[in-house]
N, C-alpha and C positions, 0 to 999 in steps of 0.2 A: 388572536391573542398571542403575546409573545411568551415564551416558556423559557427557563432557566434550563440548560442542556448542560452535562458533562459527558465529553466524548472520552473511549479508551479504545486505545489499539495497540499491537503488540504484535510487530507484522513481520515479516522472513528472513529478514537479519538478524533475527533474534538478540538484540541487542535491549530489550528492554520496553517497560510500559509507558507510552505515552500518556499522559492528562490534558485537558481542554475543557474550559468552560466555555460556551459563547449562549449569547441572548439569542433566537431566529424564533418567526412562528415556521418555520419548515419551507419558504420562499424566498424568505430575503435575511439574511443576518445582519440585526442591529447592531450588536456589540461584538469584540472579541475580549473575554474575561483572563484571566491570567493561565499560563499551563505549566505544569510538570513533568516530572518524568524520574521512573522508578528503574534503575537499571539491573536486570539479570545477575546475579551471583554466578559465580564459576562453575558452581554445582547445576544451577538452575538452567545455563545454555546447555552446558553439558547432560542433562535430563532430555532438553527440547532436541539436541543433535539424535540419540537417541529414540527418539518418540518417533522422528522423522524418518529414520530407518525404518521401526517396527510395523507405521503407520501406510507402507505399500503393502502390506498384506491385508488392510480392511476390507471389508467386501458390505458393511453396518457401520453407518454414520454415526447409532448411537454405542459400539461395541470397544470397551477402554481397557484390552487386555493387559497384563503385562507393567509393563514400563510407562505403557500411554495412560493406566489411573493414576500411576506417582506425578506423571507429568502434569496431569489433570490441575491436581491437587497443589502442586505447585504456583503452577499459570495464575488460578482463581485466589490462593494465597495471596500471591504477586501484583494483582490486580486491587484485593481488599487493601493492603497497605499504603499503593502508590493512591489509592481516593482518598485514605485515613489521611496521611502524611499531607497532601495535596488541600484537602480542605483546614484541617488543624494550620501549616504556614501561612494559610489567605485569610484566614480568620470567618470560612463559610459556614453555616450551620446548614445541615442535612434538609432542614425544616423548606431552606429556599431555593434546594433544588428540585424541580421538576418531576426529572427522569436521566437517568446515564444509560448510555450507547454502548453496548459492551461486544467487541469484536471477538473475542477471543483467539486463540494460535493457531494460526491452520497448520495442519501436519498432512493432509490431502486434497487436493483438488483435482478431479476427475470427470467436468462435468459428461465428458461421451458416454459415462456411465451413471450419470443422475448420481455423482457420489463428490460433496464436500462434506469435508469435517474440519470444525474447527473446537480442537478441545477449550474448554474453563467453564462451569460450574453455577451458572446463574443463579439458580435460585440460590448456592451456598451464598453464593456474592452477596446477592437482594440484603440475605439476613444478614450479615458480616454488618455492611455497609447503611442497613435500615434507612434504605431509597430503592424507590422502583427499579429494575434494571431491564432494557429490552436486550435480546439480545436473537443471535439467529439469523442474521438479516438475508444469506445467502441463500438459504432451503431454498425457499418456495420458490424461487428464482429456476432456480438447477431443476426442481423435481417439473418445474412447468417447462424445461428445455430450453433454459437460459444459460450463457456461461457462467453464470455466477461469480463474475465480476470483468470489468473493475462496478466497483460499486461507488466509486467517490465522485465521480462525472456532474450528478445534480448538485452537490454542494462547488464544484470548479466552478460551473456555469453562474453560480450563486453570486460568489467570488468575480469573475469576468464580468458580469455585468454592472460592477459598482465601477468598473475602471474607464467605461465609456471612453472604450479605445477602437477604431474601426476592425474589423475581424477580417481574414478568421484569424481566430487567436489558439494558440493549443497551451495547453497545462500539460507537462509530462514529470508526473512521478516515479522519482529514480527510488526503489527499495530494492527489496531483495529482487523483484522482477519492475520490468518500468512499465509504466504503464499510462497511456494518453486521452487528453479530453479536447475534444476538438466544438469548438466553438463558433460560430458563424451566425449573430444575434437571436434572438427570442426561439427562432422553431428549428434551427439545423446544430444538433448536438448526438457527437458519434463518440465513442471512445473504444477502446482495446489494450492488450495488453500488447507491447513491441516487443519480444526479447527479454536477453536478462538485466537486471541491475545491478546491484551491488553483490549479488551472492556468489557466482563465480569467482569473482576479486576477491573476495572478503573469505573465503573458503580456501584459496590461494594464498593471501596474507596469511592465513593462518595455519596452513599447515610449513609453506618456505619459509616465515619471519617469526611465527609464533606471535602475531600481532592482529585483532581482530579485524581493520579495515586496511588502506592506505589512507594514512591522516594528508587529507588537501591534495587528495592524489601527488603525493611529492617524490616516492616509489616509483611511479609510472613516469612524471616527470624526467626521471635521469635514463630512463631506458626507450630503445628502439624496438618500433610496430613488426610483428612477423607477417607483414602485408597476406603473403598466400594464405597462411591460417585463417587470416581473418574470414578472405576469397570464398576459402572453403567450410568456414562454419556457417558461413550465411547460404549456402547453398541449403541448408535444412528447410523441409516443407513449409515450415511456420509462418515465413518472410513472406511468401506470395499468397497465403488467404487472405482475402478480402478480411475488413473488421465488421463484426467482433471475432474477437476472440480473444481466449487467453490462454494461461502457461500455468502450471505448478513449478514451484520453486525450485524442482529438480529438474526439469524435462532436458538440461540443458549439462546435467552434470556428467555428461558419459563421455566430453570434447574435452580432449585431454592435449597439455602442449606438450612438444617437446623439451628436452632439457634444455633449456638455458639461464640465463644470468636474470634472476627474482627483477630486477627493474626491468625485463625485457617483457618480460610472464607480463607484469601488471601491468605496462603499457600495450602488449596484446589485448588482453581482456578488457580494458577502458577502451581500447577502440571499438572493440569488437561491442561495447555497449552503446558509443555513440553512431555508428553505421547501422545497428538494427532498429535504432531510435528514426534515424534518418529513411530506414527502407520504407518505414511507414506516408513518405509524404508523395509517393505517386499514386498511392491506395487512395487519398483521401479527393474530395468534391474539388479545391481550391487549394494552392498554396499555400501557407499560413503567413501570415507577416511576421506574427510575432511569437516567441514561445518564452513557456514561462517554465522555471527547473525548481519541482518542489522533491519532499524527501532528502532523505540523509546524500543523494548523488548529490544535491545543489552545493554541498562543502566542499568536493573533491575538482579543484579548479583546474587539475589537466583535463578533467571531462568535461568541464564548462570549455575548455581553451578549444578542446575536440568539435564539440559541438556545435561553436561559430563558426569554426572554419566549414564544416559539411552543412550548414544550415545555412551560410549566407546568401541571398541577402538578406533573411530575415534577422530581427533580431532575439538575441537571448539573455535572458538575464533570469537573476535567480528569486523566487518566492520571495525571499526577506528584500530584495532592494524593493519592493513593491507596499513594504509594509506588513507582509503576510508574512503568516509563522513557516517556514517552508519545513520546522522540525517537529511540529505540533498538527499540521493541515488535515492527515487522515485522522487523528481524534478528534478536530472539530468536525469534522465529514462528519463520525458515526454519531458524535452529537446531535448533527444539524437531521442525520438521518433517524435518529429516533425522536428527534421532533416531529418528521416526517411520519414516519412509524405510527404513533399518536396519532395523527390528526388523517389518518387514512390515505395520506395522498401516496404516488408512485415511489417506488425506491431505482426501480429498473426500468429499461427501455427498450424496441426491436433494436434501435441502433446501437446502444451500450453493451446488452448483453447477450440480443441474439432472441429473448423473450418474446412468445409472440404476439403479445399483447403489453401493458403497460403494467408492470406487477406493483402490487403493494408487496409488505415482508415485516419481519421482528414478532418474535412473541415476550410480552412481559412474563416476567417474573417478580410478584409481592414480594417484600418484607413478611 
């Protein structure tokens, strides 16, 4: 039976709420429905940078000392509105949705220590919103010794196999960390986290330019690579495990450059995204032919430019020339994932997250 799904996620760039409607029974997606997106007030990132600080000292998944309850409170505020506003523009009544997918903010991910947390307020949401809300989807993953992500892998494959193109094919989402879905028809599906994504960059923009990303990477455009930085950040453990695996959005923030010229900083760091992207393809079974750039990376075109050139001969191209929303993809994921959720089947994988069995996940929360 196919369900009416609205995905939300609000992922480490803190830049704001994504919306996604899509049709799927949790296997195949029939339609893709219209999306939104509710963007972060100044106060409201400025809470999440905060939260994110305070949120290394948790040791309790469910414990919201501090700054991390206003943050809370926020998040799930931020989230009630962008489904208000979202459904009132498309003219949806609550009555024919389903279920919504509700990621909420990670501010830790720790799985060595069976610890993600991702703050927002479900049940507040449920009532807000008066629609079921699953939401959770990483616990059981983590506490059964999964990495607890990437989680978006099953809906890629979903995706992949409507384009009946010969494999392997990989999906790599550029967010605040990047992260890949490695494709190779019906039974060989791996993913991991690579590295970072845009949050290095975007944490750089914003302290040298006072400017949240590099818009179309145009910044990184006019400036030259510090080849050895690069040399030597990739020397970090991460690059040579095997996948799975993954990263918190900080693991990467202690690599600091030297002074130079902001166009020089941001084409460091854009390399240094597309090289850990790239370190990923002697780990894998098979070369890929083809790769697909979803996430807010797919807009920044010196990274796309980066990218062909270290990936050739495969090719690359971005989520939207394909059709697909490459700016909406992980909300219709948590979508497609609490269709999934519902109807009991898997959310995680040994190969995706290290689980060592096949996990289901998401606990609802009523109206």
């Amino acid at each position: 039976m196919m369900l009416t799904a609205v995905g939300l996620m609000s992922g480490t760039s803190l830049d704001g709420v994504d919306v996604a409607l899509i049709e799927t029974d949790g296997k195949r997606v029939k339609s893709f429905g219209p999306s939104g997106y509710r963007a972060y007030t100044a106060h409201e990132r400025g809470l999440l940078r905060q939260a994110l600080t305070e949120a290394v000292n948790l040791s309790q998944r469910d414990a919201r000392p501090g700054i991390l309850g206003e943050a809370e409170r926020a998040v799930t505020q931020a989230h009630a509105e962008a489904v208000a506003s979202f459904t009132s523009q498309h003219h949806i009544t609550r009555e024919n949705i389903d279920i919504v997918g509700f990621h909420g903010q990670t501010v830790l991910h720790r799985p060595a220590q069976k610890l993600t947390v991702q703050i927002g307020d479900a049940t507040a949401l449920a009532k807000a919103i008066h629609i079921p809300v699953m939401y959770d989807f990483r616990a059981a993953d983590v506490e059964a010794g999964g990495q607890g992500a990437p989680f978006v892998p099953v809906y890629h494959r979903a995706l992949a196999q409507s384009l009946e193109r010969e494999g392997p094919i990989v999906v790599v989402n550029i967010g605040g960390v990047s992260n890949i879905t490695y494709i190779d028809g019906n039974d060989v599906l791996i993913a991991c986290d690579t590295g970072p994504g845009n949050a290095l960059l975007d944490d750089y923009m914003f302290r040298k330019m006072n400017q949240p990303f590099d818009c179309e990477g145009r910044l990184a455009a006019q400036g030259a690579v510090d080849v050895p930085w690069v040399i030597r950040a990739l020397e970090h453990r991460f690059f040579a495990l095997p996948p799975p695996k993954s990263l918190d959005r900080n693991d990467f923030a202690s690599l600091v450059l030297r002074e130079m010229p902001p166009a020089d900083g941001a084409a460091t760091l854009t390399a240094f995204t597309a090289e850990a992207i790239a370190r990923i393809v002697p780990l894998l079974p098979k070369e890929p032919k083809s790769w697909i750039v979803a996430g807010g990376g797919a807009r920044n075109l010196t990274l796309l430019r980066m990218l062909r050139e270290r990936l050739a001969p495969a090719t690359v191209e971005s989520a939207d020339a394909l059709g697909w929303s490459a700016d909406a993809i992980e909300a219709q994921a948590f979508g497609f994932l609490a269709a999934r959720g519902l109807k009991g089947l898997p959310l995680s994988y040994p190969a995706t997250t290290g689980v060592p069995i096949p996990m289901t996940g998401g606990v609802i929360a009523r109206p």
